[in-house]
Structures are given as C-alpha cells and as structure tokens.
CHARMM internal coordinates of N, CA and C (Angstrom, degrees):
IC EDIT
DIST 1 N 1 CA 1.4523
DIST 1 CA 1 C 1.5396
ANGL 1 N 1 CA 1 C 110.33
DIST 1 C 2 N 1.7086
ANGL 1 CA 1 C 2 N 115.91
DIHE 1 N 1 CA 1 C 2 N -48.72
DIST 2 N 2 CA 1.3733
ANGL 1 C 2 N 2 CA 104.69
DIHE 1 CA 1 C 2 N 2 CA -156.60
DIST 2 CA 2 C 2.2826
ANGL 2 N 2 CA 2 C 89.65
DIHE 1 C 2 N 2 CA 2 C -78.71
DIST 2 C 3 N 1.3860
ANGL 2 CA 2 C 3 N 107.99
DIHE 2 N 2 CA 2 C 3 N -18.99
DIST 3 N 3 CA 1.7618
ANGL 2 C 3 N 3 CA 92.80
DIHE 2 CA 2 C 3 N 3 CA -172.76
DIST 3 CA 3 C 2.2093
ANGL 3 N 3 CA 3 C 88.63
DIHE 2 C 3 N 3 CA 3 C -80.95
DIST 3 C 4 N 0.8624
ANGL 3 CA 3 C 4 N 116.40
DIHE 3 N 3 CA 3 C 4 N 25.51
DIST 4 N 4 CA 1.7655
ANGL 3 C 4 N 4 CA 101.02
DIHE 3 CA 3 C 4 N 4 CA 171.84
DIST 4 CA 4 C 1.9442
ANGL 4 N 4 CA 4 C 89.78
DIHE 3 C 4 N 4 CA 4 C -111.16
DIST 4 C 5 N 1.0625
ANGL 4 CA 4 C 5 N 122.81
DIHE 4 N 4 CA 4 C 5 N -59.46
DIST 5 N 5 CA 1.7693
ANGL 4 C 5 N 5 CA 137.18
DIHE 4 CA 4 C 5 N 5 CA 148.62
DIST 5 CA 5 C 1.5976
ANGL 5 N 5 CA 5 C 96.58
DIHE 4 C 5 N 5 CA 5 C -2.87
DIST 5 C 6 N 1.2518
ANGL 5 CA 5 C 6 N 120.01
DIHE 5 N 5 CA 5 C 6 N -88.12
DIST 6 N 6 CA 1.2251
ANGL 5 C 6 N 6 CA 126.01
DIHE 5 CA 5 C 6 N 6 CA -168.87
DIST 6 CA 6 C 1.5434
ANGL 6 N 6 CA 6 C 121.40
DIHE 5 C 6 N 6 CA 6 C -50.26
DIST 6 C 7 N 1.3093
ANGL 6 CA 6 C 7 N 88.00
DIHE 6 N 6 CA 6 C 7 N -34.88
DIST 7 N 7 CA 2.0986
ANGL 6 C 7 N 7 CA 98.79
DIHE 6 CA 6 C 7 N 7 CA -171.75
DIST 7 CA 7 C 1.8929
ANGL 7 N 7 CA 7 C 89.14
DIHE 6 C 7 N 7 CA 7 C -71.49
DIST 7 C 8 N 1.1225
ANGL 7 CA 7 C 8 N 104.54
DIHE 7 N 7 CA 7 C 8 N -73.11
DIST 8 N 8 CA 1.3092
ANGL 7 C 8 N 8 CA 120.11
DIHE 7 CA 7 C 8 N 8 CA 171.21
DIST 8 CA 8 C 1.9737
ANGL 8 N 8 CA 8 C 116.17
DIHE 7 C 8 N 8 CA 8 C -27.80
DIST 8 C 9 N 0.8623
ANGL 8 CA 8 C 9 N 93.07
DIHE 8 N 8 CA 8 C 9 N -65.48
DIST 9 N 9 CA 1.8824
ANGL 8 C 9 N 9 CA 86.27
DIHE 8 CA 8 C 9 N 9 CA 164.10
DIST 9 CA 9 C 1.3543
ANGL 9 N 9 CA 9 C 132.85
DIHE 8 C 9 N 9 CA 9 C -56.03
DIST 9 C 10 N 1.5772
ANGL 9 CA 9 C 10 N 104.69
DIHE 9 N 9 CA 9 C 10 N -39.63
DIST 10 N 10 CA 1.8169
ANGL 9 C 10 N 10 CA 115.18
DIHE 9 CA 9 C 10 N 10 CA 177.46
DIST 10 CA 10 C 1.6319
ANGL 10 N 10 CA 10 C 80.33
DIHE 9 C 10 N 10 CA 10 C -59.53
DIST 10 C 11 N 1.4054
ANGL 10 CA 10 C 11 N 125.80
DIHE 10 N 10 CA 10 C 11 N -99.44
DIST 11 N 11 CA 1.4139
ANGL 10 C 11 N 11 CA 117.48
DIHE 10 CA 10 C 11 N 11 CA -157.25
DIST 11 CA 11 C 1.2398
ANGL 11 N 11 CA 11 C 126.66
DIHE 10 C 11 N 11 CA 11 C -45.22
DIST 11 C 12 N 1.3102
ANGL 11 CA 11 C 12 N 125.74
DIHE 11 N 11 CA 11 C 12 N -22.17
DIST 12 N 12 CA 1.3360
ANGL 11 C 12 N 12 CA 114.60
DIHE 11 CA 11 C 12 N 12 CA 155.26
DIST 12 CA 12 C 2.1718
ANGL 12 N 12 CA 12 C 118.01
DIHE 11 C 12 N 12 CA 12 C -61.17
DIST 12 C 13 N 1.1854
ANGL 12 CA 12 C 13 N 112.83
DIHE 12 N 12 CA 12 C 13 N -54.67
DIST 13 N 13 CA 1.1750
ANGL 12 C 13 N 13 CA 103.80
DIHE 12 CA 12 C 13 N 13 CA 178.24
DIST 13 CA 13 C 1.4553
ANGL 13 N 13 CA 13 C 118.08
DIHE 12 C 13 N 13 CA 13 C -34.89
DIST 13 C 14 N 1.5297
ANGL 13 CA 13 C 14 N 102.91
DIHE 13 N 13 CA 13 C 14 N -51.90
DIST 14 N 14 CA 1.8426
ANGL 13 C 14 N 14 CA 99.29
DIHE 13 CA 13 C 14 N 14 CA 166.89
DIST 14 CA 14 C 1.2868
ANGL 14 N 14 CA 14 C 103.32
DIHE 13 C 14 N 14 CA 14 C -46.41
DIST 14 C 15 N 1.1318
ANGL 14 CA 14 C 15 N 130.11
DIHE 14 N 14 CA 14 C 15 N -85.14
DIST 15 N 15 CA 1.5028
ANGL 14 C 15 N 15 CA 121.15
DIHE 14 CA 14 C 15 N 15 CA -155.81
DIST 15 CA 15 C 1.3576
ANGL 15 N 15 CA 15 C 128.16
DIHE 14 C 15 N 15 CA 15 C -38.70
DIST 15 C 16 N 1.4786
ANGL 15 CA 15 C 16 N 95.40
DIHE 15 N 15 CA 15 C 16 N -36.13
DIST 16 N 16 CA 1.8211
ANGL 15 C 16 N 16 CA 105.29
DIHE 15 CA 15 C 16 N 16 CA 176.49
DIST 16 CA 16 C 1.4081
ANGL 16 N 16 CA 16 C 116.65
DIHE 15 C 16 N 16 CA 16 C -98.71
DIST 16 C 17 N 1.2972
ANGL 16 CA 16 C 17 N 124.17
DIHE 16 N 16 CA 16 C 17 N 18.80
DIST 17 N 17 CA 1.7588
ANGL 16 C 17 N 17 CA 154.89
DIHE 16 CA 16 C 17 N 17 CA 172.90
DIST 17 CA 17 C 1.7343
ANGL 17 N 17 CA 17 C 82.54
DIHE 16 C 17 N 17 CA 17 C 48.42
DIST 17 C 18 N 0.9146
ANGL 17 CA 17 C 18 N 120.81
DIHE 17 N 17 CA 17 C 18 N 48.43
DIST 18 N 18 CA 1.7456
ANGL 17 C 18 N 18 CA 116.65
DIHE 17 CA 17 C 18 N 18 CA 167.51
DIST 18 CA 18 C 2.1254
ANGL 18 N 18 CA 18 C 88.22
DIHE 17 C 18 N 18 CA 18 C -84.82
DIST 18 C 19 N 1.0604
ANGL 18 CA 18 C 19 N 147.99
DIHE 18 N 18 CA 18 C 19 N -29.35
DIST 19 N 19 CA 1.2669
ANGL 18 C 19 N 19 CA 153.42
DIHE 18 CA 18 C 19 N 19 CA 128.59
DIST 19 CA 19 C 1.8709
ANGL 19 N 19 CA 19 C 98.22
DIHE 18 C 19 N 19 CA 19 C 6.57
DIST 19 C 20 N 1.3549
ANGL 19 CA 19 C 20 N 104.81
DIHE 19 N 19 CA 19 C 20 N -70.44
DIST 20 N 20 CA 1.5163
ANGL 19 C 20 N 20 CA 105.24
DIHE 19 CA 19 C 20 N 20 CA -157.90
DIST 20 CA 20 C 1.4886
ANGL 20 N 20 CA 20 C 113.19
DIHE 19 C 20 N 20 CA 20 C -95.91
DIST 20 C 21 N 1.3734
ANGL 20 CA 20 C 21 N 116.50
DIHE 20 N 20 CA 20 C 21 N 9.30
DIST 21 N 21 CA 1.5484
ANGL 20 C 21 N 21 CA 130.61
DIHE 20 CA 20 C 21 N 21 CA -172.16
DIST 21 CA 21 C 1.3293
ANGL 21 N 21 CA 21 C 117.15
DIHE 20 C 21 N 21 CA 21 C -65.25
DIST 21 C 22 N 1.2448
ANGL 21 CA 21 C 22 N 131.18
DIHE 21 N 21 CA 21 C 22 N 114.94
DIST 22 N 22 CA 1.7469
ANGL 21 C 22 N 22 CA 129.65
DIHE 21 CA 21 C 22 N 22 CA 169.82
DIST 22 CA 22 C 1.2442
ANGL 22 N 22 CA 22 C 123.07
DIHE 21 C 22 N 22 CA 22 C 2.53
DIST 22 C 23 N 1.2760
ANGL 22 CA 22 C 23 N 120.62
DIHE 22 N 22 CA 22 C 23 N -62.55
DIST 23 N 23 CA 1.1923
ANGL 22 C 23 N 23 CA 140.84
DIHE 22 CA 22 C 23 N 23 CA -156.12
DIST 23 CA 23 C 2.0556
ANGL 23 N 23 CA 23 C 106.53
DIHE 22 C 23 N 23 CA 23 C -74.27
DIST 23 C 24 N 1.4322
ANGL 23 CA 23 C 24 N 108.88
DIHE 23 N 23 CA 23 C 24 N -22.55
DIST 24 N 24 CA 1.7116
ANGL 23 C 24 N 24 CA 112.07
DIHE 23 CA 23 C 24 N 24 CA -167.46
DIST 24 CA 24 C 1.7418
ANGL 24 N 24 CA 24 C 83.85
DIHE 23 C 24 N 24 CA 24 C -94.48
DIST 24 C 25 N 1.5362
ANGL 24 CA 24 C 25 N 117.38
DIHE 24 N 24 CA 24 C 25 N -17.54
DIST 25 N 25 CA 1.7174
ANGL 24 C 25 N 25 CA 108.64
DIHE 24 CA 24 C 25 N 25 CA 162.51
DIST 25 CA 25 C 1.6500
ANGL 25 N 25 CA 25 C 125.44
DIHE 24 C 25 N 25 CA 25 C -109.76
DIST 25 C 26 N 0.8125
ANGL 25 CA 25 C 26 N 100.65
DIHE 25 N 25 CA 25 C 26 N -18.51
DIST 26 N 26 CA 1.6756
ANGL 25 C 26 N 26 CA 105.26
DIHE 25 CA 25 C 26 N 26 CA 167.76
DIST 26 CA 26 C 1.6395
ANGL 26 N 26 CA 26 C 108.43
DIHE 25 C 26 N 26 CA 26 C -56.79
DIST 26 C 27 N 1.1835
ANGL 26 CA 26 C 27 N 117.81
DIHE 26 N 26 CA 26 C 27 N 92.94
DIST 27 N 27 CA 1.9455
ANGL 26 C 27 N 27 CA 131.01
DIHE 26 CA 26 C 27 N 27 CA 152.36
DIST 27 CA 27 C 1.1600
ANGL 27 N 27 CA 27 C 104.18
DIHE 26 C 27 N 27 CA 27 C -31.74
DIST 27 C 28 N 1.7924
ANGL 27 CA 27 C 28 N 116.29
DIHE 27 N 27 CA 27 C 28 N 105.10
DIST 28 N 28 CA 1.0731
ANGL 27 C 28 N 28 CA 122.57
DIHE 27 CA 27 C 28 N 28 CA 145.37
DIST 28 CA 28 C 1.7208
ANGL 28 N 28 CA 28 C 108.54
DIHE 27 C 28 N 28 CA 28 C 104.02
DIST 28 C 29 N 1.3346
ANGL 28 CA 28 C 29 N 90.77
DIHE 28 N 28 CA 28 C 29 N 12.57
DIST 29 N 29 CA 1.3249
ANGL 28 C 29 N 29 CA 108.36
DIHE 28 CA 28 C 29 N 29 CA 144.48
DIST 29 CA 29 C 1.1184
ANGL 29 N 29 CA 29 C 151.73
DIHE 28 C 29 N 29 CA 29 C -60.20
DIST 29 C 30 N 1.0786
ANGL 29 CA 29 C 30 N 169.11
DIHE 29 N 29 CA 29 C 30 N 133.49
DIST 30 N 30 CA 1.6209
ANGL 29 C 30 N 30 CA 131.93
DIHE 29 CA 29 C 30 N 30 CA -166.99
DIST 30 CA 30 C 1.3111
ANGL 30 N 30 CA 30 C 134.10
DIHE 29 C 30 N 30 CA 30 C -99.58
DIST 30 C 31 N 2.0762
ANGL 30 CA 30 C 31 N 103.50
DIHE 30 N 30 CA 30 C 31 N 6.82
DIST 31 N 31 CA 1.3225
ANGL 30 C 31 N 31 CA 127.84
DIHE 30 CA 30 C 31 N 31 CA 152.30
DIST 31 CA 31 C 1.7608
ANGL 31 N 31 CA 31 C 104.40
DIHE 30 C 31 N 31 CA 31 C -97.63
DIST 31 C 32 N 0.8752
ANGL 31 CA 31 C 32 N 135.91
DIHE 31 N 31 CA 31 C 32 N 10.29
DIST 32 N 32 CA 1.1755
ANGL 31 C 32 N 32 CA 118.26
DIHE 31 CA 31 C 32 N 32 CA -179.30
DIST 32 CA 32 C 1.7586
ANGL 32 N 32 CA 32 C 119.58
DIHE 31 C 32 N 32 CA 32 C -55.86
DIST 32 C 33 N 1.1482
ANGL 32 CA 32 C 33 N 121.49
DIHE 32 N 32 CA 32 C 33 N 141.75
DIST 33 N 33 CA 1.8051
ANGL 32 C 33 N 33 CA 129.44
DIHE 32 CA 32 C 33 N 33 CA -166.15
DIST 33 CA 33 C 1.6626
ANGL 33 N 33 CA 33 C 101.24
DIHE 32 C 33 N 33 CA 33 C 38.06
DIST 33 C 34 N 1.4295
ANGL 33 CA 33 C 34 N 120.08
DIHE 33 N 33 CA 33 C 34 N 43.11
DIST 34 N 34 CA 1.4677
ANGL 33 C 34 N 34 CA 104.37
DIHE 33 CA 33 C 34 N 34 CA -174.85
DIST 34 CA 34 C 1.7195
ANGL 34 N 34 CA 34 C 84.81
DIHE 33 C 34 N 34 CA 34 C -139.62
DIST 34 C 35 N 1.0353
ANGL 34 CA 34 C 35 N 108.77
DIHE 34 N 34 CA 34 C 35 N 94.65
DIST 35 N 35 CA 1.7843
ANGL 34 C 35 N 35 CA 134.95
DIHE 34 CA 34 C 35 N 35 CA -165.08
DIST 35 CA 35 C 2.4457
ANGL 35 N 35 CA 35 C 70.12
DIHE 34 C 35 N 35 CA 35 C -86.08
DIST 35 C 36 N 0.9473
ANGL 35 CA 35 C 36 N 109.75
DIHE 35 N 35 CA 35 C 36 N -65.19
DIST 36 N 36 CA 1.4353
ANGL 35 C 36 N 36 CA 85.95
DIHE 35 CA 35 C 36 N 36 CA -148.78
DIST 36 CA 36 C 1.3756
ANGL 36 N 36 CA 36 C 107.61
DIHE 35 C 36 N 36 CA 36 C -96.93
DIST 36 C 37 N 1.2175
ANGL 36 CA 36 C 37 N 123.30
DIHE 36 N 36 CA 36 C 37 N 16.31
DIST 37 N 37 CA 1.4304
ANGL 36 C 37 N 37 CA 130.19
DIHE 36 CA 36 C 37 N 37 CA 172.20
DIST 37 CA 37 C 1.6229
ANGL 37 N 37 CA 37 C 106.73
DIHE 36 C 37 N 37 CA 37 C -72.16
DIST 37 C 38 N 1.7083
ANGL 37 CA 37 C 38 N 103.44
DIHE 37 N 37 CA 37 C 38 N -53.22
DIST 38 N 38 CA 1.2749
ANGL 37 C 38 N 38 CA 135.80
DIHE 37 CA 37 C 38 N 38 CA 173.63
DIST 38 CA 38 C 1.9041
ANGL 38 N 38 CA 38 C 111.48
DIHE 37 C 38 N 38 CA 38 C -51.60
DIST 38 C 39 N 0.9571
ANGL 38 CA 38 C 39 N 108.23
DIHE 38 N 38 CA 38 C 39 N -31.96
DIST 39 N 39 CA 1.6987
ANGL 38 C 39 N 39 CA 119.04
DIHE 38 CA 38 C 39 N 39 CA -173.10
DIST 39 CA 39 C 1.3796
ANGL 39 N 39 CA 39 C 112.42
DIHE 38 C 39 N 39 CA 39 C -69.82
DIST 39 C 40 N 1.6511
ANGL 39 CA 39 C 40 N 92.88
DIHE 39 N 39 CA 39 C 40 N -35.76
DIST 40 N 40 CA 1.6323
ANGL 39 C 40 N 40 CA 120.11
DIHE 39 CA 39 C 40 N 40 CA -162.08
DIST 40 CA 40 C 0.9296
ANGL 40 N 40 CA 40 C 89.42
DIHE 39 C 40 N 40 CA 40 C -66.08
DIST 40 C 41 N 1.3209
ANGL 40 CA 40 C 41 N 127.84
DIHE 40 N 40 CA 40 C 41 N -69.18
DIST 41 N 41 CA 1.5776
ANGL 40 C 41 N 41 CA 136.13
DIHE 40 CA 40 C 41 N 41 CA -147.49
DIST 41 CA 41 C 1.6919
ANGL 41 N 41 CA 41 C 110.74
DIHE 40 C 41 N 41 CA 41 C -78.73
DIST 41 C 42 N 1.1612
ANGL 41 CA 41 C 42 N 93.71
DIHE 41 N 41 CA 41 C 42 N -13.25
DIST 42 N 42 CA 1.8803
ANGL 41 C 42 N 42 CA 97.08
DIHE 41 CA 41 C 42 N 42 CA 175.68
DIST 42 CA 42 C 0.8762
ANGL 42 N 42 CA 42 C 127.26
DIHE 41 C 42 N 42 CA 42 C -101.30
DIST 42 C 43 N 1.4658
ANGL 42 CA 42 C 43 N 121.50
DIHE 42 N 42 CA 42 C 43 N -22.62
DIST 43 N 43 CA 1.2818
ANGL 42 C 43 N 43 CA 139.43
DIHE 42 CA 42 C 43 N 43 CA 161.61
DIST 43 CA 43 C 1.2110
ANGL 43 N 43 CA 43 C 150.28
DIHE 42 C 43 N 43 CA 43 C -91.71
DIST 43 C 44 N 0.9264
ANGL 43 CA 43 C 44 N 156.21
DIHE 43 N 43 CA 43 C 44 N 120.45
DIST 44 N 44 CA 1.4996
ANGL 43 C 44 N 44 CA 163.01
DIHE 43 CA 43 C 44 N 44 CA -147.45
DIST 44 CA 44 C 1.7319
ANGL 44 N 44 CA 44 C 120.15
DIHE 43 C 44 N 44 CA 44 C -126.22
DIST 44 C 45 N 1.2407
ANGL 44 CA 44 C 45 N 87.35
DIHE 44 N 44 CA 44 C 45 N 116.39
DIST 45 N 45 CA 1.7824
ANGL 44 C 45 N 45 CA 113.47
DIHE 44 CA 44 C 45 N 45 CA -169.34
DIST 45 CA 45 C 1.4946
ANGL 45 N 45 CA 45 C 95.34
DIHE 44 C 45 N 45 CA 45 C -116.11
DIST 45 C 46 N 1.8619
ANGL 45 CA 45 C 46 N 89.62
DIHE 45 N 45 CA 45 C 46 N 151.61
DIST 46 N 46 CA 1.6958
ANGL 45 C 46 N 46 CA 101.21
DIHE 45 CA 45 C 46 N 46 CA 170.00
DIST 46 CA 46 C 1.3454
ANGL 46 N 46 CA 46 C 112.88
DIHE 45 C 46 N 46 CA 46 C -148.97
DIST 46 C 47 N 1.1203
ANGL 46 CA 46 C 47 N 119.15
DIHE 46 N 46 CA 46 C 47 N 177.01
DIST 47 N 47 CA 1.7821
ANGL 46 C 47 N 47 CA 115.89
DIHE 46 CA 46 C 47 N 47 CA -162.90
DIST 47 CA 47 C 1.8804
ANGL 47 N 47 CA 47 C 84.14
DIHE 46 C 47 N 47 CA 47 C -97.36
DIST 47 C 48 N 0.8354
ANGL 47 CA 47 C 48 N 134.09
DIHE 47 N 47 CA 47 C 48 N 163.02
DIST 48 N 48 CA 1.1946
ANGL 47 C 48 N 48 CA 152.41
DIHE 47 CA 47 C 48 N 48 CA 178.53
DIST 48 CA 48 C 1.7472
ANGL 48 N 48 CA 48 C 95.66
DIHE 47 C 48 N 48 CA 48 C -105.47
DIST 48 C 49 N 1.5707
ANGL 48 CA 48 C 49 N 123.30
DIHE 48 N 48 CA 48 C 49 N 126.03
DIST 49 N 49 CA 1.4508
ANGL 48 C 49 N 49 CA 149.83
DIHE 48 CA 48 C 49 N 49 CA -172.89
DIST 49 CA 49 C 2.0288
ANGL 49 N 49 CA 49 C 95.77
DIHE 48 C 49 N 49 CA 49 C -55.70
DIST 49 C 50 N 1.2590
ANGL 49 CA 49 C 50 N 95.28
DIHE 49 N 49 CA 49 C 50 N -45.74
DIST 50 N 50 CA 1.5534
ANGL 49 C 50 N 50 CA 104.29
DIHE 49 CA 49 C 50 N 50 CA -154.10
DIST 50 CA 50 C 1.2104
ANGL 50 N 50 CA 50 C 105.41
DIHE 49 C 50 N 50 CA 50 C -86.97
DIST 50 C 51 N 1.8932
ANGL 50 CA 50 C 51 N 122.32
DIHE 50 N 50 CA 50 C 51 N -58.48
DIST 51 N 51 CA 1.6275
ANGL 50 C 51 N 51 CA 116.54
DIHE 50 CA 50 C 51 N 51 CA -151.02
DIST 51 CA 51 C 2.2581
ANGL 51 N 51 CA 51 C 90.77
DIHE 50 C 51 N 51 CA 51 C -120.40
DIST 51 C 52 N 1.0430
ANGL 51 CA 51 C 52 N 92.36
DIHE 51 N 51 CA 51 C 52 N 2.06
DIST 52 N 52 CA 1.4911
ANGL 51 C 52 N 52 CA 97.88
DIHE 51 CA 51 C 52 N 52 CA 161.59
DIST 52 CA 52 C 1.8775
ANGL 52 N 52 CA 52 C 116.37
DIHE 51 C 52 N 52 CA 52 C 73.48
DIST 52 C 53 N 1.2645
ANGL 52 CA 52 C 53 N 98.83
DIHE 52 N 52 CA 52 C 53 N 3.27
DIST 53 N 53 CA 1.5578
ANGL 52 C 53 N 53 CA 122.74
DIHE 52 CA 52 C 53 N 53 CA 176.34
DIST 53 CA 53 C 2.1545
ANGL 53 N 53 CA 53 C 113.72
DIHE 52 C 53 N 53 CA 53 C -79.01
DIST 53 C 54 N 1.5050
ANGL 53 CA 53 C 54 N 86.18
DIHE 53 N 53 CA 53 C 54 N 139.12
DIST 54 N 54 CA 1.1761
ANGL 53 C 54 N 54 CA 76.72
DIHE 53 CA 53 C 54 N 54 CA -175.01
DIST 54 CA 54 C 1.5894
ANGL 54 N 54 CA 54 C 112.80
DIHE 53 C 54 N 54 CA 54 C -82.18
DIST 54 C 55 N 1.4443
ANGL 54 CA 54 C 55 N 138.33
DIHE 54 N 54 CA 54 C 55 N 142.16
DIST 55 N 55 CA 1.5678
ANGL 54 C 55 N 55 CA 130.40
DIHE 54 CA 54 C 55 N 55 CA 157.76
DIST 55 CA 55 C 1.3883
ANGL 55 N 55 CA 55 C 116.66
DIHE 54 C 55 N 55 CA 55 C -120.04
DIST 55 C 56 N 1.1927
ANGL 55 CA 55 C 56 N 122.89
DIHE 55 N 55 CA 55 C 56 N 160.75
DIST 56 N 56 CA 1.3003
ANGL 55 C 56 N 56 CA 144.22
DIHE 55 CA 55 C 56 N 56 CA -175.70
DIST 56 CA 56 C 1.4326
ANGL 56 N 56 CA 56 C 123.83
DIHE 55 C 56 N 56 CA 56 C -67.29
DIST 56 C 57 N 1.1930
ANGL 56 CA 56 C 57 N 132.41
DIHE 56 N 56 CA 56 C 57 N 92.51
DIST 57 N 57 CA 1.6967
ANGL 56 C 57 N 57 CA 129.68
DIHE 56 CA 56 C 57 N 57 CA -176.77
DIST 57 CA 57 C 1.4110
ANGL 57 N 57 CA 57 C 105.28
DIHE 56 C 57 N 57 CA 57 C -102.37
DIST 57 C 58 N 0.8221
ANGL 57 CA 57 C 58 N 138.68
DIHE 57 N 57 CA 57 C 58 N 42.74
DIST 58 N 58 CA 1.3922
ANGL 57 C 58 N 58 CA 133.73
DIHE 57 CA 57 C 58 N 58 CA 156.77
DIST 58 CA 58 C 1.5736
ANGL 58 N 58 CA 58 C 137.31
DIHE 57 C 58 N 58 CA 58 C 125.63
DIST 58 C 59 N 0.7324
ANGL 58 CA 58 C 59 N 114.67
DIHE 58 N 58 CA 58 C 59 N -144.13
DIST 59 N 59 CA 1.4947
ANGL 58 C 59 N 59 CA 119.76
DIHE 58 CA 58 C 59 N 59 CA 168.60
DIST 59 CA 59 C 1.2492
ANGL 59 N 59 CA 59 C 128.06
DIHE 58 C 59 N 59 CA 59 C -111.13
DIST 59 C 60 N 1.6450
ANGL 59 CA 59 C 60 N 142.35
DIHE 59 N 59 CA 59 C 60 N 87.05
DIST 60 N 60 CA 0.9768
ANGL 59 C 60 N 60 CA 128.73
DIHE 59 CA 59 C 60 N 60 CA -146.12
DIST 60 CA 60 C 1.9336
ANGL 60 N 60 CA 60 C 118.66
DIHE 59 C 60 N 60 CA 60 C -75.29
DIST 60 C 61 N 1.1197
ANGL 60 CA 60 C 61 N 111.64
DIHE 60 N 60 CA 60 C 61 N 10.34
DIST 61 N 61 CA 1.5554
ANGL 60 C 61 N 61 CA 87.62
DIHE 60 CA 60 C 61 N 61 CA 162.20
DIST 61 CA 61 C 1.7286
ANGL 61 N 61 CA 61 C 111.52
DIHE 60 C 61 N 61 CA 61 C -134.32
DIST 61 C 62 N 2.0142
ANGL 61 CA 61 C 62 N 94.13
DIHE 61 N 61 CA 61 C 62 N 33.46
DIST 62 N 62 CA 1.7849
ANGL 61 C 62 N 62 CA 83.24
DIHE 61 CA 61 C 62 N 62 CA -172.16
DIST 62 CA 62 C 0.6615
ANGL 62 N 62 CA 62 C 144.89
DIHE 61 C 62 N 62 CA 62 C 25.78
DIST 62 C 63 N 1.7110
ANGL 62 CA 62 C 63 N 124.93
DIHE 62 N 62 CA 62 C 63 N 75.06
DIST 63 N 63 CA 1.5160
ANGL 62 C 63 N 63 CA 170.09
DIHE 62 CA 62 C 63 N 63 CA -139.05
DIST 63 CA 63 C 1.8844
ANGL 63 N 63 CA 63 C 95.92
DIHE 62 C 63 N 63 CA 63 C 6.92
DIST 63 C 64 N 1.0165
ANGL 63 CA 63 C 64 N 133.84
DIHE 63 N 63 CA 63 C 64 N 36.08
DIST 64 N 64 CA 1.8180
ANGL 63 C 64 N 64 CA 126.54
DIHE 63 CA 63 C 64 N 64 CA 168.90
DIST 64 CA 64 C 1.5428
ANGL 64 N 64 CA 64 C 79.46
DIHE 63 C 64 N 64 CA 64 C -94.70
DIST 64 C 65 N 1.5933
ANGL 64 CA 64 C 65 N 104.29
DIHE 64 N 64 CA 64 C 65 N 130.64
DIST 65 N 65 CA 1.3457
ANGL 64 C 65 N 65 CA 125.95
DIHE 64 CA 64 C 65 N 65 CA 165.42
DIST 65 CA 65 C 1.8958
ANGL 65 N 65 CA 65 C 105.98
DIHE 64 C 65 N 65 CA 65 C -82.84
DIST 65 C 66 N 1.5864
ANGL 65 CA 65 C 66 N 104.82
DIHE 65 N 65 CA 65 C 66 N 97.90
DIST 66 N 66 CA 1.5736
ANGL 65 C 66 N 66 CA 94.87
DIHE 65 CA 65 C 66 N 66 CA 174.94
DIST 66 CA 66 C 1.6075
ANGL 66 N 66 CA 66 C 116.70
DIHE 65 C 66 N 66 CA 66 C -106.10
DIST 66 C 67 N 1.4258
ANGL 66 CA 66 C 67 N 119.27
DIHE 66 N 66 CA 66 C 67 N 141.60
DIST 67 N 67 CA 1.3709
ANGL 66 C 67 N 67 CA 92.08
DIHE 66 CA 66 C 67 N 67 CA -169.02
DIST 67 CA 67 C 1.7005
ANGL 67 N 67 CA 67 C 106.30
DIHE 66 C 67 N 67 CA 67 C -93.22
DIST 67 C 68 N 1.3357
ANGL 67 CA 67 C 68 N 123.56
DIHE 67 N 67 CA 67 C 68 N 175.32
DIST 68 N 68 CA 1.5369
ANGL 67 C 68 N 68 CA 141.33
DIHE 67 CA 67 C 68 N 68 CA -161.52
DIST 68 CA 68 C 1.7196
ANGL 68 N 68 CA 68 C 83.41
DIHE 67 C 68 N 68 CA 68 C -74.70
END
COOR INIT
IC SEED 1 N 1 CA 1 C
IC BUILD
C-alpha cells in the first residue's frame, strides 16, 4: 500500500507543481532534492472503503504553509 502512496504522490506533486516549490531547493532544508518526501507530508491519501486502493483527497494543511 504505502509503495502505491509513494508512486501516487511523486505524480501528484507534478500536478500540484509542489515538484518546483522553494523548499525541494532551498540547502539545508529538510526537503531539499526530496520531491517525494515533500509530497508525503503535503498530501493526503486514503484507502478507498470498497476496492482497497489508495486515492488522493487533498492537500493536507489547506494551503497554511506549516513548516516540518
């Protein structure tokens, strides 16, 4: 489940350009070059009730920038 999560977050980050965000280039950051570390933490996945797959609901802190 959590390696379908992961695949699933990298391509979402593209979509939601969380990919091109300050923070995956800012040195010494603690997402820095970590495109899906960064995805993880912003994003919010759930198992689906029925076919047991995880999907994507949103953005987990509805756009408040909090830091790690």
């Amino acid at each position: 489940m959590f390696k379908l999560v992961k695949e699933k977050a990298l391509e979402r980050a593209s979509i939601e350009g969380l990919d091109k965000d300050e923070r995956i280039e800012r040195l010494g950051d603690s997402f820095f070059n970590d495109v899906q570390g960064y995805a993880l933490f912003k994003l919010s996945f759930y198992e689906c009730f029925k076919c047991k797959l995880p999907y994507y609901g949103g953005m987990r802190d509805c756009g408040e920038d909090h830091e790690e």
